[in-house]
C-alpha positions in Angstrom: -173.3 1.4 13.8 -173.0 2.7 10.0 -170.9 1.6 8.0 -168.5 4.7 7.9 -168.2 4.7 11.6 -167.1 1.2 11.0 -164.4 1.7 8.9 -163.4 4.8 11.0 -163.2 2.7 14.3 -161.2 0.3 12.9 -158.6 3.0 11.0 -157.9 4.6 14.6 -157.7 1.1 16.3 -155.0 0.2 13.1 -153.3 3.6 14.4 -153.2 3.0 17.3 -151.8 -0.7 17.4 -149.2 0.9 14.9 -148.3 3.5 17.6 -148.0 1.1 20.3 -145.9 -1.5 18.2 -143.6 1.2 17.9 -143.1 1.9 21.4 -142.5 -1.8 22.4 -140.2 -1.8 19.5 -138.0 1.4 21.0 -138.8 0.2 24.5 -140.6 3.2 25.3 -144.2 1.4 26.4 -143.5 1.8 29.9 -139.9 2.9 30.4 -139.2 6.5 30.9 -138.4 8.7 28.2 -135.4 11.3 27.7 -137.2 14.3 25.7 -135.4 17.4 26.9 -136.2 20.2 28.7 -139.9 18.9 29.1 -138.6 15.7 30.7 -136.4 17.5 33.3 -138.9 19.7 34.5 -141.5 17.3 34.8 -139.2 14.9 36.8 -137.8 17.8 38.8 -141.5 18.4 39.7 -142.5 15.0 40.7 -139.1 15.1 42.9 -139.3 18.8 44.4 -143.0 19.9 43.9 -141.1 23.0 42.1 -141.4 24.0 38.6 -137.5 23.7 38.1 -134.4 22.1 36.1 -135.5 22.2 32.6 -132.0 22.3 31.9 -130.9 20.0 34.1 -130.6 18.9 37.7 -129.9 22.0 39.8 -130.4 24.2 36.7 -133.6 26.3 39.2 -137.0 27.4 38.8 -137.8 27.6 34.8 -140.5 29.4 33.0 -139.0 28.1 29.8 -142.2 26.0 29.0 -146.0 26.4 30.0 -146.9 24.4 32.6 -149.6 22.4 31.8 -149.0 19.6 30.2 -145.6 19.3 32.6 -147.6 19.5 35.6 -149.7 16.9 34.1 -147.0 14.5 33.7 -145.3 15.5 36.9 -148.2 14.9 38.8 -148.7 11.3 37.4 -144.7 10.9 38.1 -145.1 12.1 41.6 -148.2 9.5 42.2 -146.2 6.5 40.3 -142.5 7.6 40.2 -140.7 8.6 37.4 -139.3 5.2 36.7 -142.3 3.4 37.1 -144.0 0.9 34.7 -147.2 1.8 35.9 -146.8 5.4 35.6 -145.1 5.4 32.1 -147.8 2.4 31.4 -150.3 5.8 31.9 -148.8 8.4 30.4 -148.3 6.1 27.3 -152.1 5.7 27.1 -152.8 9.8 28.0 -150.5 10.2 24.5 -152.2 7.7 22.8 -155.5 8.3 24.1 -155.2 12.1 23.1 -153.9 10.8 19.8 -157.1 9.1 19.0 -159.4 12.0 20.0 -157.1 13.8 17.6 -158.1 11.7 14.9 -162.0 11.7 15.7 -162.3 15.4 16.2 -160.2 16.1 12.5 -163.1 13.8 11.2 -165.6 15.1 13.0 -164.7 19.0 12.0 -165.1 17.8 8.1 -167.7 15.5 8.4 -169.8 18.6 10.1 -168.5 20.8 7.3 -170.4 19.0 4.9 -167.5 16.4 3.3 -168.4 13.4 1.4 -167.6 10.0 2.8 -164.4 9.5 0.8 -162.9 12.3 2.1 -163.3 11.3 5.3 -162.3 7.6 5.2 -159.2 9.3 3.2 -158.3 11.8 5.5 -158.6 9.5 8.7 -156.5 6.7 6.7 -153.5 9.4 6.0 -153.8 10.1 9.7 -153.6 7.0 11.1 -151.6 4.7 8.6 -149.2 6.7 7.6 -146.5 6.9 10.4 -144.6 10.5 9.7 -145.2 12.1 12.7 -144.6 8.5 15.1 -142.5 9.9 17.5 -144.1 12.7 18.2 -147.8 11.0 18.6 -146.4 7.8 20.5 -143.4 9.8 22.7 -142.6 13.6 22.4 -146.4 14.3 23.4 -146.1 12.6 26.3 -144.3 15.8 27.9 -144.7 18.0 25.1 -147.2 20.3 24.5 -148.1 19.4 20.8 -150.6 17.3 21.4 -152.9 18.9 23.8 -152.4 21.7 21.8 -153.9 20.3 18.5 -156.9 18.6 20.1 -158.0 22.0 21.8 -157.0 24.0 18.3 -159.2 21.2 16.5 -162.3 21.4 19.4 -162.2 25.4 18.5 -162.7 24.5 14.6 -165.6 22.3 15.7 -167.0 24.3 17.4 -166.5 27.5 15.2 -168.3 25.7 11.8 -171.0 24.2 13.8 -171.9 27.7 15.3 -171.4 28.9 11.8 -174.1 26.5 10.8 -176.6 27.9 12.6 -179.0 30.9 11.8 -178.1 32.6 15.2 -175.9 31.9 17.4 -176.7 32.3 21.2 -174.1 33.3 24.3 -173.8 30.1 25.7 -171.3 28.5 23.1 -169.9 31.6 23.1 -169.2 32.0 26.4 -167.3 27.9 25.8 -165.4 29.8 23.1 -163.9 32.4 25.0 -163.4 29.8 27.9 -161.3 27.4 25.0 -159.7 29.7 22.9 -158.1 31.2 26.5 -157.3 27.3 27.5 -155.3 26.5 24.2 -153.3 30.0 24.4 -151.9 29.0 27.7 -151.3 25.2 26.5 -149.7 26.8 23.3 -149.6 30.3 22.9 -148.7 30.0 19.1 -151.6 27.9 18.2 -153.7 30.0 20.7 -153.4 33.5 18.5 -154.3 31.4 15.3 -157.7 29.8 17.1 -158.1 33.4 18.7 -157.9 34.8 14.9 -160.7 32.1 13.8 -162.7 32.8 16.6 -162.6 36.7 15.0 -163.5 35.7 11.8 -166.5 33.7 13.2 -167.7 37.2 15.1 -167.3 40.0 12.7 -169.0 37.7 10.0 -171.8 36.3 12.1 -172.5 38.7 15.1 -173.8 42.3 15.7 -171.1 44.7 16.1 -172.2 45.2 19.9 -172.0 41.6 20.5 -168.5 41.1 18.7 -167.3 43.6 21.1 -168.7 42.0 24.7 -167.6 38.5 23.2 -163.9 40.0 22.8 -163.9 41.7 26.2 -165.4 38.0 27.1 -162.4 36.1 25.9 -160.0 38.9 27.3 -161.4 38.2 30.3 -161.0 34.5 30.0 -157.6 34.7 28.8 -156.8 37.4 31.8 -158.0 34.6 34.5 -156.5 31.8 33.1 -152.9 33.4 32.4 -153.0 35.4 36.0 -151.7 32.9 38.1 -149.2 31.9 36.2 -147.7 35.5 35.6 -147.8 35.8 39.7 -145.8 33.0 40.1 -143.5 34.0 38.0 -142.9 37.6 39.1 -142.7 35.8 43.0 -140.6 32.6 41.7 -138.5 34.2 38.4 -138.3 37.5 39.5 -140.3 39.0 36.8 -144.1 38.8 36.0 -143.2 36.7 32.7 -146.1 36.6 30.7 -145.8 33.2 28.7 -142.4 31.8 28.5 -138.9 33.3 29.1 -137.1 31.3 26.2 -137.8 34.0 23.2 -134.2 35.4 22.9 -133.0 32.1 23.1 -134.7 30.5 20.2 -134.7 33.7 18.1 -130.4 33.7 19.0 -130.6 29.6 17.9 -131.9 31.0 14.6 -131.1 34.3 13.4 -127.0 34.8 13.1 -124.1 34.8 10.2 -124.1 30.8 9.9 -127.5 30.4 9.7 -127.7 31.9 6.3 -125.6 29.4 3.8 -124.0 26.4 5.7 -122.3 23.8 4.0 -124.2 21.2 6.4 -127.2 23.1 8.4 -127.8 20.2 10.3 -124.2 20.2 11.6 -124.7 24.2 11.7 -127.7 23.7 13.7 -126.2 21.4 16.4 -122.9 23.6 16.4 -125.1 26.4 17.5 -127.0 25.0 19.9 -123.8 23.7 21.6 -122.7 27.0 21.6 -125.2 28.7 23.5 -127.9 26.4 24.1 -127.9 25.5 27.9 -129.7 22.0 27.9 -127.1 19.4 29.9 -124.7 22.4 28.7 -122.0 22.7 31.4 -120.3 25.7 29.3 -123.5 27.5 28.7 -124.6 26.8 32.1 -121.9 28.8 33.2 -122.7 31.5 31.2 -126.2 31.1 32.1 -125.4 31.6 35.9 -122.9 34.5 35.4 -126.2 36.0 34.0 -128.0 36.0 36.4 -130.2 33.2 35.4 -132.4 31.6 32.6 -134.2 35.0 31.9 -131.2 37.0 31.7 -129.4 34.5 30.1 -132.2 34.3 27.4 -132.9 38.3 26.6 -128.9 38.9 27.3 -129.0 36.2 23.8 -132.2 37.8 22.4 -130.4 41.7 22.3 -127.6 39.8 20.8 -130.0 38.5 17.8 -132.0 41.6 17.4 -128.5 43.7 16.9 -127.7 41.3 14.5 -131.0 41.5 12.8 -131.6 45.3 13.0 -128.0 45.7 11.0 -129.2 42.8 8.4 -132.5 43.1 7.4 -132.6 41.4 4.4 -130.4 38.4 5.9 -133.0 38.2 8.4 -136.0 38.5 5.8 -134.0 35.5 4.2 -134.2 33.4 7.1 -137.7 34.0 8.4 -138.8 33.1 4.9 -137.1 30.3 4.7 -138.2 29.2 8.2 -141.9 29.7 7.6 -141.6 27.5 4.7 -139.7 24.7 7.0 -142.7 24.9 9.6 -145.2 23.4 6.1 -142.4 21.9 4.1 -138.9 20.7 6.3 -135.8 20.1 4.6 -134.6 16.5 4.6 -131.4 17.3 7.2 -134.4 18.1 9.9 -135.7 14.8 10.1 -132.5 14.4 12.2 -134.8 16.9 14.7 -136.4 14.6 16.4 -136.2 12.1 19.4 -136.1 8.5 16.3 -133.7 8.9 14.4 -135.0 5.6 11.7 -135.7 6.4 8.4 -135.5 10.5 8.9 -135.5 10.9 5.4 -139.0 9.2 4.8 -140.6 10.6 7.3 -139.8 14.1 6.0 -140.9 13.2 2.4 -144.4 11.7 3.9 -144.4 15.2 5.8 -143.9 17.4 2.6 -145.5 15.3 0.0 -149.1 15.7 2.3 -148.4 19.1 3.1 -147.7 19.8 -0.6 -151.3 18.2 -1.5 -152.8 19.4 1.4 -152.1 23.4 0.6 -153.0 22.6 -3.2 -156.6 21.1 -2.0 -156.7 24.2 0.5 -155.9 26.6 -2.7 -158.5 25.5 -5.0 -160.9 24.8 -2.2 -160.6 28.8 -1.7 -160.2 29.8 -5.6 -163.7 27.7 -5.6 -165.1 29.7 -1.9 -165.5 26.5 -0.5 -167.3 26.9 2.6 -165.2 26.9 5.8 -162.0 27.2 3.4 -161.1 30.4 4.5 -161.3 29.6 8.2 -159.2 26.4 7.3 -156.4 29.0 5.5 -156.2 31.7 8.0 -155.8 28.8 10.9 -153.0 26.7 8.9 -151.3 30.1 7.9 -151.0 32.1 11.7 -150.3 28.5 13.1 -147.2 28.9 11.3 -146.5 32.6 11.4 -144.6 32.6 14.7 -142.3 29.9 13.7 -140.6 32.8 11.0 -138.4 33.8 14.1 -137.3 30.4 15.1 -136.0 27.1 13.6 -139.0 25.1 13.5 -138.6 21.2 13.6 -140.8 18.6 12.9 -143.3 18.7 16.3 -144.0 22.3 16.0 -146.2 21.7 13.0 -148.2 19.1 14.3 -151.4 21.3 14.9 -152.1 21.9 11.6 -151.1 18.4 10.4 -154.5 16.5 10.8 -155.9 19.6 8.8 -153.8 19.1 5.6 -153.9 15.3 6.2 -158.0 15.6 5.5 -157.1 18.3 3.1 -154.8 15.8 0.9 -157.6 13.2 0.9 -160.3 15.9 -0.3 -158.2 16.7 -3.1 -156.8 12.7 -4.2 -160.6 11.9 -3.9 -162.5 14.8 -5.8 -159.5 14.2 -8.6 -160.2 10.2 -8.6 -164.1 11.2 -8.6 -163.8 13.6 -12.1 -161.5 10.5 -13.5 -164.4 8.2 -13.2 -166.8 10.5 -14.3 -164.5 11.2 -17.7 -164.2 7.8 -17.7 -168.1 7.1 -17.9 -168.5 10.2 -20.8 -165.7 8.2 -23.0 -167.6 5.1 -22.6 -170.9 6.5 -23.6 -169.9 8.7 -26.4 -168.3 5.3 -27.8 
């Protein structure tokens, strides 16, 4: 084994003893975990066989989340039981296990697109010493989709700058393309569009125009068969052929109305609102939420509400989604109380923003510079993000581009420590 591989199997084994530290510390290791609307529906699953209760017992079928990584953990729940050691014991190492191909692939993308050995060793230290996103890595991705979500998003860019790499490119890996860029739109439909704009770029600059067009109609296809029978269960189960999720109105009322604009204290603003109309463990909203009709009517009843409220306040609303696509890169301080640990919030946040902050700098002057790949890197990190403008983003959301601007933030600390020595060596020469 080389020596970088050395160093990079012992940084991920570091991370990963860190990680599980912290779930004996919180008592998390194999004890079940509380983590919203995910947790429900994935114990209501193991329970009933049914899709169901993502906002608590009796709550009824859901299509509030896709189902995968839920089914996943339901499944293991309904083998095990939901209070099992075993079973947590198991989905403890799927979160951890996931966590570490996270880490591999990230190095892997860079190391294929050409970067030198220090960026690497940096990029893979960031990732796996230092702890900002903890709770979501060790616990939130156990039921959330986050995780999954950036190792397929991160098996895309693999796979995209090693077929740009190549003189030509043949159908096969195309044909895996269009099969993973459909998989990662149904774990994550967010992430999906910004690996399905990557895959675009690859195309129109490396293919012939007839080939770009049967390699779209491929991934249609892909996309079509893979989102079909969920869309059929929905229209038989929710009564409505729901193409993704039915919580849109719901997360775009959490975020666009009057007191979202200037609170005194937006994190007691936030929770305010979400008791208001938010129907997680909610008995008032629940009520509301039945008199609907249900979760679907509950959540566009909210959603007309919000776009009223929008379409008379333009510029309010151009206020907010600014400020919330900044919070999905950069997150204020009072949203490190958005998140399932609530130790040390503040750092956390401030480890978040001060590598996002480097990472976007090393992502600008990479592309100021054409560095190769650079521009597949920006147009990932900046449609990852460009959903989020509707919604309050916390923390977890940005995940999937965090191992990107991790690496990005080493590239940049080590090319600026490499021109210091070499300034260094000119000064003592000329002396």
């Amino acid at each position: 084994m080389k020596a970088t591989q050395r160093v990079a199997v012992r940084l991920v084994l570091a991370g990963l003893i860190l990680r599980i530290a912290w779930l004996a510390l919180v008592g998390a290791l194999v004890h079940p975990l509380q983590l919203g609307e995910a947790s429900q529906a994935a114990a209501a699953l193991a329970r009933t066989g049914t899709l169901a209760d993502a906002f608590g017992p009796g709550t009824g079928p859901t299509a509030h989340l896709m189902p995968v990584v839920v089914v996943i953990v339901g499944a293991v729940q309904r083998v095990f039981g939901a209070d099992s050691a075993l079973g947590n014991l198991l989905l403890s190492l799927w979160t951890l296990t996931q966590l570490a191909a996270i880490w591999l692939l990230a190095r892997a993308l860079f190391a294929g697109a050409g970067w030198n050995r220090a960026a690497l060793i940096g990029g893979l230290a960031l990732l796996c010493l230092i702890p900002a996103h903890i709770s979501q890595e060790a616990a939130d991705f156990r039921v959330w989709e986050g995780g999954l979500a950036t190792l397929l998003a991160l098996t895309n860019l693999w796979l995209i700058v090693t077929l740009d790499r190549r003189a030509s490119i043949e159908w096969q890996p195309l044909l895996l393309g269009a099969a993973l860029s459909a998989a990662t739109f149904f774990v994550s439909p967010t992430t999906g569009l910004a690996v399905d704009a990557c895959w675009a770029w690859l195309a129109l600059r490396r293919l012939p125009s007839r080939q770009v067009v049967a390699f779209a109609a491929t991934a249609a296809a892909a996309l079509a068969l893979v989102l079909a029978p969920w869309v059929l269960r929905n229209a038989q189960v929710m009564g409505k052929p729901i193409l993704l999720r039915d919580n849109f109105g719901l997360e775009t009322a959490l975020a666009n109305y009057p007191g979202a604009l200037d609170p005194a204290d937006p994190h007691a603003e936030s929770q305010a609102r979400m008791r208001a109309i938010h129907p997680y463990q909610n008995p008032e909203a629940l009520s509301r939420l039945r008199a609907a009709g249900g979760e679907v009517a509950y959540a566009q009843g909210l959603g007309r509400e919000a776009w009223a409220w929008i379409r008379t306040h333009p510029l309010d609303f151009a206020r907010l989604a600014l400020r919330h696509y900044r919070q999905f890169y950069f997150p204020d301080r009072w949203q490190g109380a958005l998140t399932n640990w609530q130790a040390f919030p503040t750092l956390r946040i401030e480890a978040i923003r001060a590598i996002a902050a480097l990472g976007l700098l090393g992502l600008l002057i990479g592309l100021v510079q054409r560095r190769r790949h650079y521009g597949l890197l920006a147009l990932y990190i900046a449609l990852a993000g460009l959903p989020y403008a509707l919604v309050l983003p916390i923390p977890r959301y940005a995940y999937v581009v965090w191992p990107l601007l991790a690496f990005l933030a080493a590239r940049l600390l080590a090319d600026a420590f490499a021109a210091l020595r070499v300034q260094q060596r000119r000064r003592m020469m000329t002396q």
